[in-house]
TIKEMAR-376677 format. One record per residue (C-alpha): z, x, y. Coordinates in steps of 0.001 Angstrom, whole numbers, padded with zeros to 6 digits, always signed. Each point is the difference from the previous one (the first is absolute). Example, Ala and Ser with C-alpha at 12.3 -4.5 7.8 and 13.67 -1.06 7.14 Angstrom:
<pts>
+007800+012300-004500
-000660+001370+003440
</pts>
This chain:
<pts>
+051317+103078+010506
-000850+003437+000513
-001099+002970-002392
+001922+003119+000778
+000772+003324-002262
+000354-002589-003267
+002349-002066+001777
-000702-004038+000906
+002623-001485+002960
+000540-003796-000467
+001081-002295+002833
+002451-002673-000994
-000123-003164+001726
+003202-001550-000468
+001913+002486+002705
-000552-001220+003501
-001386+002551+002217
+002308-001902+003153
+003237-000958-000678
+001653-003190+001433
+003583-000592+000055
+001927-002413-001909
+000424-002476+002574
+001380-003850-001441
-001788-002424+001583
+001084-002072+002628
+002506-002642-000204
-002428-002748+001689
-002057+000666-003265
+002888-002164-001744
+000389-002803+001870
+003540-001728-001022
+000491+002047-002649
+001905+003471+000804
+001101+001758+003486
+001491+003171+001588
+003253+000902-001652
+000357+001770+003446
+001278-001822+002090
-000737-003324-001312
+001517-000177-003509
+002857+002490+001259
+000737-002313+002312
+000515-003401-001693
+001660+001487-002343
+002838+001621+002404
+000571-003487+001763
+000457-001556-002808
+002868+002004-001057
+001566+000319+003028
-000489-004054-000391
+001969+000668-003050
+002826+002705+001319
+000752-002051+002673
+000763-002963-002223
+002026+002770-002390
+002112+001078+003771
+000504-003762+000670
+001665-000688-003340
+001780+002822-000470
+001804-000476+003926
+000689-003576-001067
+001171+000676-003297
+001498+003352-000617
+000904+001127-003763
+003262-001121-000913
+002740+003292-000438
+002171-001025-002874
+003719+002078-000859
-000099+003117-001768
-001200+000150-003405
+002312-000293-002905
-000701+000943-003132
+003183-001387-001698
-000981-003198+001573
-001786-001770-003216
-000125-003435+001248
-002449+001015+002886
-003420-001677-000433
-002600+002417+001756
-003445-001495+001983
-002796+001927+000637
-001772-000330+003494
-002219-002787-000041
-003734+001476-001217
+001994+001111-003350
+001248-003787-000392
-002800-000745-002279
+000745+002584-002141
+003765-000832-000272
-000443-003959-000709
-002819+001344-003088
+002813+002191-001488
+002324-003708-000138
-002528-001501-002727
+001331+000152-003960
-003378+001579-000752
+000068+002405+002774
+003987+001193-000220
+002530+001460-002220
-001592+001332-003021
-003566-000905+001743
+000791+001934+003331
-002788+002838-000494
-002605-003269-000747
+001577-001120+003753
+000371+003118+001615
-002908+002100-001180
-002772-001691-002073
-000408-003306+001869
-000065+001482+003775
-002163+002895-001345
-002700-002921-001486
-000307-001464+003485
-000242+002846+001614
-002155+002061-002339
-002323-003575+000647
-000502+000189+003563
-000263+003461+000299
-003248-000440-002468
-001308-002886+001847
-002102+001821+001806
-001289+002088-002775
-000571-003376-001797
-001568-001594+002383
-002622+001928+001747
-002351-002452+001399
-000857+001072+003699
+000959-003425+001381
+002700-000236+002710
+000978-003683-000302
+002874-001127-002001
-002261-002790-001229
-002416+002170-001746
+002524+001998-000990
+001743-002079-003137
+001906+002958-001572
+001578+001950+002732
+000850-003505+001848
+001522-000902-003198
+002217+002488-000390
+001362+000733+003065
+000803-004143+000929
+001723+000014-003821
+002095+003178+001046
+000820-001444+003618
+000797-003322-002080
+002395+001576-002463
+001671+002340+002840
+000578-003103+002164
+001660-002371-002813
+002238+002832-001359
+001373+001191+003746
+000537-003978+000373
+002089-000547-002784
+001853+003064+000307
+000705-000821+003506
+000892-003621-000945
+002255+000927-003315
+001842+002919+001773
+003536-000969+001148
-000035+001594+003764
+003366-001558+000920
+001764+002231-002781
-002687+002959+000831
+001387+000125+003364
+003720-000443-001143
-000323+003374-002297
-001953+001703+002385
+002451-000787+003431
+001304+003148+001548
+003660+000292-000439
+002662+001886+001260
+001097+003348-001826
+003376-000809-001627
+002213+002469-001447
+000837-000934-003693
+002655+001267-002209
-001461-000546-003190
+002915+001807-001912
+001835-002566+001422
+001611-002897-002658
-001814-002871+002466
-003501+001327-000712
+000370+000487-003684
+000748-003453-000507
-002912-000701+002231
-001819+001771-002719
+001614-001052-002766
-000938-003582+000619
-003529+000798+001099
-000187-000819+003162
-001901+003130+000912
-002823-001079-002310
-000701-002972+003154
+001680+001403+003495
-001179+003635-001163
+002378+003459-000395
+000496+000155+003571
+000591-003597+000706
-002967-000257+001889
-001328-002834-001881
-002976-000891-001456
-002451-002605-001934
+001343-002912+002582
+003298+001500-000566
+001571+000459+003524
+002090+003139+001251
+003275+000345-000420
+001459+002042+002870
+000910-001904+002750
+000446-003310-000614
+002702-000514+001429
+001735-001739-002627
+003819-000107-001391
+000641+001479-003824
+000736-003630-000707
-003208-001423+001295
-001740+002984-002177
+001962-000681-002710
-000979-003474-000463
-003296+000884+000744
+000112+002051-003268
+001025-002404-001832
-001473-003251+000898
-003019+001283+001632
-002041-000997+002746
-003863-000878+001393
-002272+001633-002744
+002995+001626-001607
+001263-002013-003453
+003575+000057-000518
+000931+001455-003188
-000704+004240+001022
+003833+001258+000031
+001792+000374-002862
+003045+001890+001135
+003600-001077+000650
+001778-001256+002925
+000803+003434+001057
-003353+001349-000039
-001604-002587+001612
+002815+000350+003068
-000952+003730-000172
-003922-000138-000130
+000645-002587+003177
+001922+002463+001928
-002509+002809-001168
-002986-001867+001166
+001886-001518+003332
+000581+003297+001073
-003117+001065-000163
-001270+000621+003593
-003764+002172+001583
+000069+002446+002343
</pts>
């Protein structure tokens, strides 16, 4: 302290007369505990996703996406699939409490629940352990959400007809259809667009009907008496119609 012209000058203490830079301290300080993100962390983490995008290549050469026909919108008896990581999702929306008049509890409420709970896991549990074991809430969550993901792709997977998912979705060839023509209104009229679709194309196991190589007879029977998964019993029209809805259907033929 000094006396000056009524003045007094007071040195504070607390501001270091040599600064030193912020420097961390050294990794070897934490022994087993953190590293370098550069290049060390960097590093496992880029082999293991190109562990990962390999595997992705590999699957995706072996099996390619399936390319179904064009889509019809007329075509009501056509049963769409999502790609498999929406499967879950679909199979939840088949439950009485989770469809129809319950589709928002399917659709919205119950996937927003689970996913509102892990993404609050963390915030929940905020211990600074790493292992699972010490770790009851977070582990909990995410092995009940793998659980409940795995069951629902299963039985969606197992419950899902593929053989008549493949049928609707076959590629077939463009045909040129009359509908004012007499043949395809009685193919209306009797509804068998509701099952081989407005462009015969078929549909929901229902098989195409361009084609196949069949007489008006043989169709005509067909019709009538039905045959494989289709019950006799669908036309209801006279002799002359059916002969006419044969020859319509007969003469179908793709470019």
């Amino acid at each position: 302290m000094h006396r000056g012209k009524g003045m007094k000058f007071v040195g504070d203490s607390r501001v270091p007369a040599e600064r030193k830079p912020n420097i961390p301290k050294d990794y070897s300080e934490y022994p087993g505990k953190t590293e370098a993100f550069w290049p060390n962390f960097l590093l496992k983490e880029w082999m293991v996703g190109a562990v990962f995008l390999i595997g992705y290549l590999c699957l995706t050469v072996a099996h390619p996406s399936p390319l179904e026909r064009v889509a019809d919108p007329t075509d009501t008896a056509y049963i769409p699939l999502p790609d498999w990581y929406f499967l879950f999702l679909y199979q939840l929306l088949k439950y009485t409490y989770a469809a129809g008049p319950y589709t928002v509890i399917g659709a919205m409420i119950m996937p927003g629940l689970a996913f509102g709970a892990l993404l609050l896991a963390p915030f929940i549990d905020r211990g600074p352990e790493r292992r699972p074991s010490k770790r009851p809430l977070a582990t909990g969550f995410m092995l009940l959400s793998i659980a409940g993901v795995f069951f629902l792709t299963w039985e969606s997977v197992d419950q899902h007809d593929w053989e008549a998912a493949k049928q609707q979705g076959q590629i077939v060839a463009e045909v040129d259809i009359d509908k004012a023509s007499e043949g395809y209104k009685i193919y209306e009229t009797n509804g068998c667009i509701n099952c081989h679709g407005a462009e015969l194309t078929g549909g929901a196991g229902a098989p195409a009907l361009t084609d196949t190589g069949l007489s008006p007879e043989e169709i005509g029977e067909i019709a009538v008496n039905g045959v494989g998964d289709m019950p006799p019993g669908f036309f209801k029209g006279t002799e002359e119609e059916k002969q006419k809805l044969g020859e319509f259907i007969s003469g179908l033929s793709g470019e």
